[in-house]
C-alpha positions as a printed NumPy array, in Angstrom:
array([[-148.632,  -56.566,   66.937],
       [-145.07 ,  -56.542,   65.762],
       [-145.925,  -55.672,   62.225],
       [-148.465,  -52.931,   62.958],
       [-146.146,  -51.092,   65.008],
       [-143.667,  -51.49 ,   61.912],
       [-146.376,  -50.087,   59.611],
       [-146.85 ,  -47.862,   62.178],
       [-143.155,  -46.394,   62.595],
       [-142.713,  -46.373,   58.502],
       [-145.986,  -44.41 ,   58.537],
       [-144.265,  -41.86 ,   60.948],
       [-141.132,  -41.184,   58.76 ],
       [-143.442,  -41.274,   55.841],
       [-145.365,  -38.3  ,   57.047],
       [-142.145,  -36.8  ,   59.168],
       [-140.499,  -36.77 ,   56.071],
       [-143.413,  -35.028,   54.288],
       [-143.351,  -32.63 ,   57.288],
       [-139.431,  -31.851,   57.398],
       [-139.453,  -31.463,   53.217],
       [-142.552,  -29.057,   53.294],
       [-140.941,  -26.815,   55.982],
       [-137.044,  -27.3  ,   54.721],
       [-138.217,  -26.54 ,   51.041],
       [-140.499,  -23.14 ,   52.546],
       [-137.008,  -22.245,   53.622],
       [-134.763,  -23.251,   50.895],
       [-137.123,  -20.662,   48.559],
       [-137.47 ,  -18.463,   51.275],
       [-133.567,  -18.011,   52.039],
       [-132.729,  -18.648,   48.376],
       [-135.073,  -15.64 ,   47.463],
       [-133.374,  -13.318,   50.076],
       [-129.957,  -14.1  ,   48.729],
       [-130.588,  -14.003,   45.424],
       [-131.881,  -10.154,   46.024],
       [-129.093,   -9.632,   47.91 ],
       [-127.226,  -10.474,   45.181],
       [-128.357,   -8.456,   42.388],
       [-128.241,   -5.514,   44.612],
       [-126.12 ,   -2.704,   42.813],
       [-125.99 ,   -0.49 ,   45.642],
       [-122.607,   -0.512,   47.954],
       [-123.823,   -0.617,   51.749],
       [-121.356,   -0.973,   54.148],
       [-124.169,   -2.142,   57.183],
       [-126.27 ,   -5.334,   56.86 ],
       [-129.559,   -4.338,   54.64 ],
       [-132.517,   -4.137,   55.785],
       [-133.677,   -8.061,   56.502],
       [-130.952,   -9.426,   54.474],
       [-130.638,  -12.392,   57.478],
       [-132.039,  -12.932,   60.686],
       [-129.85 ,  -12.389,   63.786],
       [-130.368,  -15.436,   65.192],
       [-127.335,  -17.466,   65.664],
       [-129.503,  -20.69 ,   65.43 ],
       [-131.275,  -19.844,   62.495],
       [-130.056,  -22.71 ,   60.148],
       [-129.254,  -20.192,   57.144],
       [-127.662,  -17.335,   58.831],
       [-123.937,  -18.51 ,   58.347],
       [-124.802,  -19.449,   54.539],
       [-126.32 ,  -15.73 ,   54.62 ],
       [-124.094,  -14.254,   55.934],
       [-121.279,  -15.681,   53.909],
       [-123.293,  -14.394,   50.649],
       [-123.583,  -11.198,   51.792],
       [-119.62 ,  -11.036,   52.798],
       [-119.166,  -11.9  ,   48.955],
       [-121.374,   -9.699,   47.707],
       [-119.575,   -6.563,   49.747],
       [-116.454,   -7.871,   48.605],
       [-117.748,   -8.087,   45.148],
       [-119.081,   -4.488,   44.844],
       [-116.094,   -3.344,   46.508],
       [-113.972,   -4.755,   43.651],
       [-116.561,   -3.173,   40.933],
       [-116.59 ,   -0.133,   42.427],
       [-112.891,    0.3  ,   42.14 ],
       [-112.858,   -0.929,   38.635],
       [-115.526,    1.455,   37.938],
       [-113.159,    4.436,   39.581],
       [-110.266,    3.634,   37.354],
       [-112.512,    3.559,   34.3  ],
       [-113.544,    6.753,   35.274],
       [-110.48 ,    7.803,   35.591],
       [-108.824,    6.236,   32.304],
       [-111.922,    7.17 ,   30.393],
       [-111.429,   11.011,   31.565],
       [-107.646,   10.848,   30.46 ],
       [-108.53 ,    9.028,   27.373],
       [-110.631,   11.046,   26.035],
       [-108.614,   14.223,   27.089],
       [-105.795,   13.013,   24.6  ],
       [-105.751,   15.777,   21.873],
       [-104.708,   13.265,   19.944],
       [-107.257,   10.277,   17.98 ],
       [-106.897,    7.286,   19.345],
       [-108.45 ,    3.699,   18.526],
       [-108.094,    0.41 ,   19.339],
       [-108.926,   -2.597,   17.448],
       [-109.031,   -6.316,   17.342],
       [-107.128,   -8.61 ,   14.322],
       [-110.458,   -8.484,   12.56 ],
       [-110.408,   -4.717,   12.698],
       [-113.148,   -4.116,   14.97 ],
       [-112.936,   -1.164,   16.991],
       [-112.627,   -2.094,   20.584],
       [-112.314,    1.726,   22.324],
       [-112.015,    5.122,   20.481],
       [-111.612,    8.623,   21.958],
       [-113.197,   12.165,   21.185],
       [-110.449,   12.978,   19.048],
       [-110.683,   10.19 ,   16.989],
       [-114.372,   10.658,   16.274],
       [-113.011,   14.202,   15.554],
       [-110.531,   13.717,   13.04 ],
       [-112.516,   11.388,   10.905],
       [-115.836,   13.266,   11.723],
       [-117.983,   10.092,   12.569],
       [-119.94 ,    9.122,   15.468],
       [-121.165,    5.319,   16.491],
       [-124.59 ,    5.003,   15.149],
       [-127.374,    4.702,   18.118],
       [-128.158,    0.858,   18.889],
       [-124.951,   -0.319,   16.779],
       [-122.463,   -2.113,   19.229],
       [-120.031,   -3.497,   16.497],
       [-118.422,   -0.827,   14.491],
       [-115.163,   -1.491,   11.94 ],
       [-112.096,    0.491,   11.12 ],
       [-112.837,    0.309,    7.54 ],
       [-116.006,    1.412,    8.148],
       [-114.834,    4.952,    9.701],
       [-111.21 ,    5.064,    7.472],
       [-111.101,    4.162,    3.872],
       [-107.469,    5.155,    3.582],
       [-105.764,    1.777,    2.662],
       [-102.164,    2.776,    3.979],
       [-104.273,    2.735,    7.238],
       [-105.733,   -0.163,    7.297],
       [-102.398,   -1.81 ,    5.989],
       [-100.792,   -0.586,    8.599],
       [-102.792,   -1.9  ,   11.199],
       [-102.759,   -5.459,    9.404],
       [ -99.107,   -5.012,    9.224],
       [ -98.904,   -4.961,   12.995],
       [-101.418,   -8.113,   13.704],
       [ -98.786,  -10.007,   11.443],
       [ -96.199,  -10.091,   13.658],
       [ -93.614,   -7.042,   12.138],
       [ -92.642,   -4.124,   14.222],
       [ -94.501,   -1.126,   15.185],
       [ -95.696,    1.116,   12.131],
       [ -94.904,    4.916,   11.989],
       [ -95.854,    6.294,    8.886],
       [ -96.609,    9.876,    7.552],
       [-100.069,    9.963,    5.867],
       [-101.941,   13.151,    4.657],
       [-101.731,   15.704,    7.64 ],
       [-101.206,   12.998,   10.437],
       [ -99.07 ,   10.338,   11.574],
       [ -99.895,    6.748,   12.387],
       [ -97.974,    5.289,   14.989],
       [ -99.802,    1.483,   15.413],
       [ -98.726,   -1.229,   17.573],
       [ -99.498,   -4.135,   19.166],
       [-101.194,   -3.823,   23.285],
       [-100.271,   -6.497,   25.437],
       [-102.722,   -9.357,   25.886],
       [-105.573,   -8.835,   27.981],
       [-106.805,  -12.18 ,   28.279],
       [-105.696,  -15.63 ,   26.314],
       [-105.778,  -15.46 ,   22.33 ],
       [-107.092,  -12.307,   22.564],
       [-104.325,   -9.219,   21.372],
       [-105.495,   -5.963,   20.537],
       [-103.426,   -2.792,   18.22 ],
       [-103.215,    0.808,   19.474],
       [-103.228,    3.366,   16.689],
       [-102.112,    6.817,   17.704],
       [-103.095,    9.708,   14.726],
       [-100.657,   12.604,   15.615],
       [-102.284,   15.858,   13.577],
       [ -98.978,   17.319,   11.573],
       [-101.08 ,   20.003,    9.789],
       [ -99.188,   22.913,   12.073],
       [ -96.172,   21.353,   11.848],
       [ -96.175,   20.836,    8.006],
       [ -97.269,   24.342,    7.791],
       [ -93.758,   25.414,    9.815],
       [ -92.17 ,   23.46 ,    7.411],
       [ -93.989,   24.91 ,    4.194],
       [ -92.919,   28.65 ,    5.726],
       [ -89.091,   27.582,    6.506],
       [ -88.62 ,   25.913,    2.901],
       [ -90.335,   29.02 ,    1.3  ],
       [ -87.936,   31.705,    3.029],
       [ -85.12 ,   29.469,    2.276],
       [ -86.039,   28.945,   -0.986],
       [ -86.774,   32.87 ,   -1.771],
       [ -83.917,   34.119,    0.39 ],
       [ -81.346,   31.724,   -1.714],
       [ -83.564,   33.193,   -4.885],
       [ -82.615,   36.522,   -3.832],
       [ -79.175,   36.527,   -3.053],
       [ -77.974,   35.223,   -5.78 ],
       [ -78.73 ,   38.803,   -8.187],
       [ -75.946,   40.722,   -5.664],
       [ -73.952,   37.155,   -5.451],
       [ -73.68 ,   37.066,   -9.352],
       [ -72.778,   41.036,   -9.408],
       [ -70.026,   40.599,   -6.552],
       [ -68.654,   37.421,   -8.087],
       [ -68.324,   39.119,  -11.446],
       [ -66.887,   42.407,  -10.149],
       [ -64.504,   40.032,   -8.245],
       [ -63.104,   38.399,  -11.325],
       [ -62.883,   40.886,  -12.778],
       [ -60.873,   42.935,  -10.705],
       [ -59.11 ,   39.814,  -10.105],
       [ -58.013,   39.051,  -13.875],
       [ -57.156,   43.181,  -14.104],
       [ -54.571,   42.801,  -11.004],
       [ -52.962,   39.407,  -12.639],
       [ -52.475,   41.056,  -15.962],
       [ -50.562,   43.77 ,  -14.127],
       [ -48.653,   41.373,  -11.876],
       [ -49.955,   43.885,   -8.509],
       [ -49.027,   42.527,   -5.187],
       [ -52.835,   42.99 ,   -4.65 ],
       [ -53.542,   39.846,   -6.202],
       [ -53.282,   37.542,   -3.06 ],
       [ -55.907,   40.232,   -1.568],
       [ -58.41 ,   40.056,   -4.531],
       [ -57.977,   35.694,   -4.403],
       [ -60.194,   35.166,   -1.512],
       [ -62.77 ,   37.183,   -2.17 ],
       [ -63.319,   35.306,   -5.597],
       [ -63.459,   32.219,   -3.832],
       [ -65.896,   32.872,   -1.345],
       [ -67.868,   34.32 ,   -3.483],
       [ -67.716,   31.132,   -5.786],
       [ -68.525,   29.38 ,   -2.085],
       [ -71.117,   31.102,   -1.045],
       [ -72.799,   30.429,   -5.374],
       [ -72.133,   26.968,   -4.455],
       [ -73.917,   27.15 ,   -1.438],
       [ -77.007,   28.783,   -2.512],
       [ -77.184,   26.449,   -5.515],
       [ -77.556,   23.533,   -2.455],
       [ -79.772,   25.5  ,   -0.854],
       [ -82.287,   25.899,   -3.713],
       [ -81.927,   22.466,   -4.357],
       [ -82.713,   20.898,   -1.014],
       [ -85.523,   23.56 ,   -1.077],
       [ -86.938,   21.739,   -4.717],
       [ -86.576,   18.431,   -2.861],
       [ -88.441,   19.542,    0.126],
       [ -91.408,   20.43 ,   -2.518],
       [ -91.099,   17.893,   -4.489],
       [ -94.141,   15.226,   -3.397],
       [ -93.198,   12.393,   -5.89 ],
       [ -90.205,   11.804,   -9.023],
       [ -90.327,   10.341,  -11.998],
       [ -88.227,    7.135,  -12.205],
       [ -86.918,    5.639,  -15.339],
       [ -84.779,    2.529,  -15.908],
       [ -81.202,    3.603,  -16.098],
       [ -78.179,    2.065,  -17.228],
       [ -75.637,    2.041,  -14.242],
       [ -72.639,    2.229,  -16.719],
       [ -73.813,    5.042,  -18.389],
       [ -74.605,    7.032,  -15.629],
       [ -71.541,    6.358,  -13.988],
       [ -69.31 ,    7.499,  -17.446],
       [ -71.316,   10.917,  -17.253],
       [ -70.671,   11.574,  -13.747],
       [ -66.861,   10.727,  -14.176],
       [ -66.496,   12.983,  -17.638],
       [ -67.807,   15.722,  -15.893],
       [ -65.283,   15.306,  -12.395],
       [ -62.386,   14.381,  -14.545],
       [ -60.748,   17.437,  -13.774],
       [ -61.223,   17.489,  -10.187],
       [ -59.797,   14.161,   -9.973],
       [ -57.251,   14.583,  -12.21 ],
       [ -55.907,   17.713,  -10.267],
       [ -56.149,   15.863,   -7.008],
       [ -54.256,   13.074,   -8.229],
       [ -57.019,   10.723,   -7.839],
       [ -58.073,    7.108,   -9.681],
       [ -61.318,    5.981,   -9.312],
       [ -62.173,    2.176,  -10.482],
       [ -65.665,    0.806,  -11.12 ],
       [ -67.423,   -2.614,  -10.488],
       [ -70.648,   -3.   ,  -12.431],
       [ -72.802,   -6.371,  -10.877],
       [ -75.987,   -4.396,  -11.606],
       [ -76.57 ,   -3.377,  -14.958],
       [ -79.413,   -1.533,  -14.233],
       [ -81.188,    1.147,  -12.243],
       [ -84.624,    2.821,  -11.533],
       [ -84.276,    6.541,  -10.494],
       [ -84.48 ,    9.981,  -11.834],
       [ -81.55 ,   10.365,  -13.952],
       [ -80.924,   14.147,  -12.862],
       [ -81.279,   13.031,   -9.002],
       [ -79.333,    9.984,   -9.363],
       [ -76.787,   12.284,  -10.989],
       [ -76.256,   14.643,   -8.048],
       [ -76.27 ,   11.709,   -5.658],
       [ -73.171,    9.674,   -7.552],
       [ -71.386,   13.481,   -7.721],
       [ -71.99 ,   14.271,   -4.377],
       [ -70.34 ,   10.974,   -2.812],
       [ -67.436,   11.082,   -5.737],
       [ -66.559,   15.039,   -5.256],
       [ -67.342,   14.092,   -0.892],
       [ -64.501,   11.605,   -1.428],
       [ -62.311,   13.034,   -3.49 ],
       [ -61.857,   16.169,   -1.168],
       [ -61.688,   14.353,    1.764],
       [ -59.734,   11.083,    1.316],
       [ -56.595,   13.162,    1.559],
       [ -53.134,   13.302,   -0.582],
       [ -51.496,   10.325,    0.358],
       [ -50.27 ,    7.898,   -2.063],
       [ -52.541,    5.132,   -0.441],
       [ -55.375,    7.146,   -0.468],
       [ -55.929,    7.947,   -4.176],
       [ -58.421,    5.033,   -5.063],
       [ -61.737,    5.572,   -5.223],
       [ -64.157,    2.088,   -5.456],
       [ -67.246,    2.868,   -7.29 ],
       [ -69.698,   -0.407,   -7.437],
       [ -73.067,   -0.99 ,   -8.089],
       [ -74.638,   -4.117,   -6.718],
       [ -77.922,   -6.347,   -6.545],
       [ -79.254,   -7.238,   -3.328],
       [ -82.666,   -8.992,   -3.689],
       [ -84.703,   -6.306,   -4.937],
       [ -82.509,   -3.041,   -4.163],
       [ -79.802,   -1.629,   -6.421],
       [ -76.711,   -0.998,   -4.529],
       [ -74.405,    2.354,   -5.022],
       [ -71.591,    1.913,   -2.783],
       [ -68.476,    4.818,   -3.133],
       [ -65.6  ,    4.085,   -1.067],
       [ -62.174,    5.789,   -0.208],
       [ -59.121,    5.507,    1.775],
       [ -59.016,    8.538,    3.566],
       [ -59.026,    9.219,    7.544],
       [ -62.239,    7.748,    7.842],
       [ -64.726,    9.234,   10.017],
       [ -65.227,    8.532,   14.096],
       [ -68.281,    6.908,   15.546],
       [ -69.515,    9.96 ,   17.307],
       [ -70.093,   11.709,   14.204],
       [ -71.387,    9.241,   12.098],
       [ -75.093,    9.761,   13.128],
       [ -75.147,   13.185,   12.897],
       [ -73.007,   13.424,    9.151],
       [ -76.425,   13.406,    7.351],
       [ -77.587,   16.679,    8.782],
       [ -77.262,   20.009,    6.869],
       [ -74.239,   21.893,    7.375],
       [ -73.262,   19.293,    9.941],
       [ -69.057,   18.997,    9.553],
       [ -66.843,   16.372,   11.441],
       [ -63.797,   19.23 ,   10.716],
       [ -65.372,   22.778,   10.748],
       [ -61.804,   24.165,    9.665],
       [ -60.899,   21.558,    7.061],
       [ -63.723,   21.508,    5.257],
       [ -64.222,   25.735,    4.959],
       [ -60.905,   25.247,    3.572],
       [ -61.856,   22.69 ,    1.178],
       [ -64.587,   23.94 ,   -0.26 ],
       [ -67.746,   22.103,    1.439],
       [ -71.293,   23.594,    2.315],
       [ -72.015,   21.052,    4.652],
       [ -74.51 ,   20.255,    2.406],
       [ -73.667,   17.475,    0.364],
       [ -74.574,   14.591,    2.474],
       [ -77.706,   16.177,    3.515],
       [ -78.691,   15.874,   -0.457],
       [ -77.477,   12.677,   -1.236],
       [ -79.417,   11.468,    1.852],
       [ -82.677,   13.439,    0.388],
       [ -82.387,   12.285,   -2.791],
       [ -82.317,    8.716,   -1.989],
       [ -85.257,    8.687,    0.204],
       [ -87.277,   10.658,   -2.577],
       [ -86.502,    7.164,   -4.127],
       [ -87.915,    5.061,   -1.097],
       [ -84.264,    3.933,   -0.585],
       [ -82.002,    4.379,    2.592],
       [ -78.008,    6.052,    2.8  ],
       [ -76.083,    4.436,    5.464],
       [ -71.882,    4.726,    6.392],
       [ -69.233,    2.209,    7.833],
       [ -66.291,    3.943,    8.958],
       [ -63.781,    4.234,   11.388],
       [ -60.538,    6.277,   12.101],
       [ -57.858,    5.442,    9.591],
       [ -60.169,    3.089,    7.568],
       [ -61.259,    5.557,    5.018],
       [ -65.137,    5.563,    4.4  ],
       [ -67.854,    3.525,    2.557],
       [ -71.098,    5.26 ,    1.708],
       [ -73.54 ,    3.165,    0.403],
       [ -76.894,    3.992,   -1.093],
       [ -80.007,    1.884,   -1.492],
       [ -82.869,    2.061,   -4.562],
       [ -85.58 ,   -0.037,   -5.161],
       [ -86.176,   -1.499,   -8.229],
       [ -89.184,   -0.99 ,  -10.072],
       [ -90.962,    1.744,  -11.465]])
């Protein structure tokens, strides 16, 4: 008896087993159906949808189902807002006048605006998802650019064509992933200014010069007549020869910062620095002479690569910019001339001992007809000018002009070439 009511009771939780699986796995599929529809549901509803769970505290699933579909509200809450600023940075992005990509290190466009398909007149091909920047741009400054960025350097601003690049680097969205911005700012309107400014300077400066050359002659001329006859008029004839040999002096600037501006590229030879240098000083030796000055030169570069007639007018610029303005003391009357090596730059460095200039107007001094002493330098003879050309011509090189300076300390001026061809 004993051992067939234990065959008995196994037999029951046998088939009570078989009983509780069939009705707990009808529910398992049945609740895991509902919640999986619930959640692939797109749709953002507020209220419970329509037999999502059964309100029936007891039912065994409702807490589970109702848990899910908490989640899920919370979930499509969260999308929706994502989707809103999206929206809303997609609107703004692609309102930008200006093109704008972004792209990965491999150069794969991540995001582009209207613009951008604009400027470079392309449009993403229909079923392509992976498009590249060399693909749309086959400028290589571009794409150098960019690369230039992903290694690690600073942000790149360069002028190419009618635009200008600005790229840098985004911050990271997500772990070892880093992403550039390029920003192509159209310049056509704005180099078109600039072509219309140059041009009236450059004809304006043309055509003053006829009437210049007829009052500057006139003026010499009555000038030498009054001298011969020793008239007290003299002192009244004097300034108008020199403003008219100011105002020559002037123009000639003019007309040549107006060649510079349309000059696109120069023709660079391999100088000698010692030569240069002795033509420069042959032709200022009696400006220096008069002004009781001594200039000394260091040669540690032999050699140069620049246009010989712009190299020319930058050494005479800084040599005639010192020589007026170092003043008439006795300390003041050396001028250092040296030319160095650094790496692969050629250094021209002109220095004097003069009052030296202040630190407010040292980042200005570069502009044309800028002047740290308005008075003085009328009186001296200056444009305002010289700088500005000196400053031109050495970018025209791909070099840099930079100043140290201070009150007292007399200035150093110090230009930068690169070498090569």
């Amino acid at each position: 008896m004993t051992l067939m009511y234990l065959v008995f009771f196994i037999l029951g939780l046998i088939l009570a087993w078989i009983v509780s699986y069939a009705v707990f796995s009808r529910k398992i599929r049945t609740q895991t159906k509902k919640m999986v529809q619930l959640m692939r549901a797109d749709e953002l509803k507020l209220d419970r949808p329509d037999d999502a769970y059964e309100d029936d505290d007891g039912h065994f699933f409702a807490d589970l189902e109702r848990a899910s579909y908490t989640l899920r509200r919370k979930y499509l809450r969260l999308k929706k807002n994502a989707f809103d600023e999206r929206a809303v940075f997609e609107t703004i992005f692609s309102g930008l006048t200006e093109a704008v990509v972004t792209v990965d290190p491999n150069l794969r466009i991540i995001s582009f605006n209207t613009a951008f398909m604009q400027q470079f007149k392309w449009a993403p091909a229909v079923g392509t998802n992976s498009y590249f920047l060399q693909d749309v741009i086959r400028e290589p400054e571009i794409l150098e650019s960019f690369k230039k960025v992903f290694s690690g350097e600073h942000a790149e601003r360069k002028n190419i064509g009618e635009f200008q690049l600005f790229a840098s680097l985004l911050p990271s969205v997500e772990d070892h992933k880093t992403w550039a911005l390029g920003v192509f700012y159209d310049m056509s309107e704005i180099q078109k200014t600039e072509k219309i400014r140059v041009d009236f300077v450059a004809n304006a400066s043309h055509e003053l010069r006829t009437p210049l050359t007829v009052i500057r002659g006139y003026a010499d001329l009555l000038n030498a007549n009054l001298q011969k006859e020793n008239s007290v008029h003299t002192e009244l004839s004097r300034p108008i020869v020199e403003s008219a040999h100011n105002m020559t002096l002037l123009l000639n600037d003019l007309l040549n910062l107006s060649r510079l501006d349309n000059l696109n590229k120069i023709e660079k030879v391999k100088l000698n620095t010692k030569e240069v240098t002795a033509d420069i000083l042959g032709e200022l030796e009696p400006i220096i002479s008069m002004n009781n000055k001594k200039v000394i030169c260091y040669f540690n570069e032999e050699h140069v690569f620049a246009d010989y007639s712009s190299l020319t007018q930058v050494l005479r610029n800084l040599i005639v910019n010192a020589i007026r303005y170092s003043g008439t003391e006795k300390d003041s009357e050396v001028i250092d001339v040296r030319w160095n090596s650094l790496g692969n730059m050629t250094q021209l460095v002109v220095k004097d001992r003069g009052p030296g200039i202040g630190k407010e107007h040292q980042s200005r001094i570069f502009e044309r007809f800028y002047r740290v002493d308005k008075g003085r330098n009328r009186n001296q003879g200056g444009s305002g000018l010289g700088l500005a050309l000196v400053k031109h011509h050495t970018k025209m090189h791909g070099g840099q002009i930079s100043v140290r300076s201070d009150v007292g300390e007399g200035c150093e001026f110090t230009c930068e070439f690169p070498g090569g061809l």
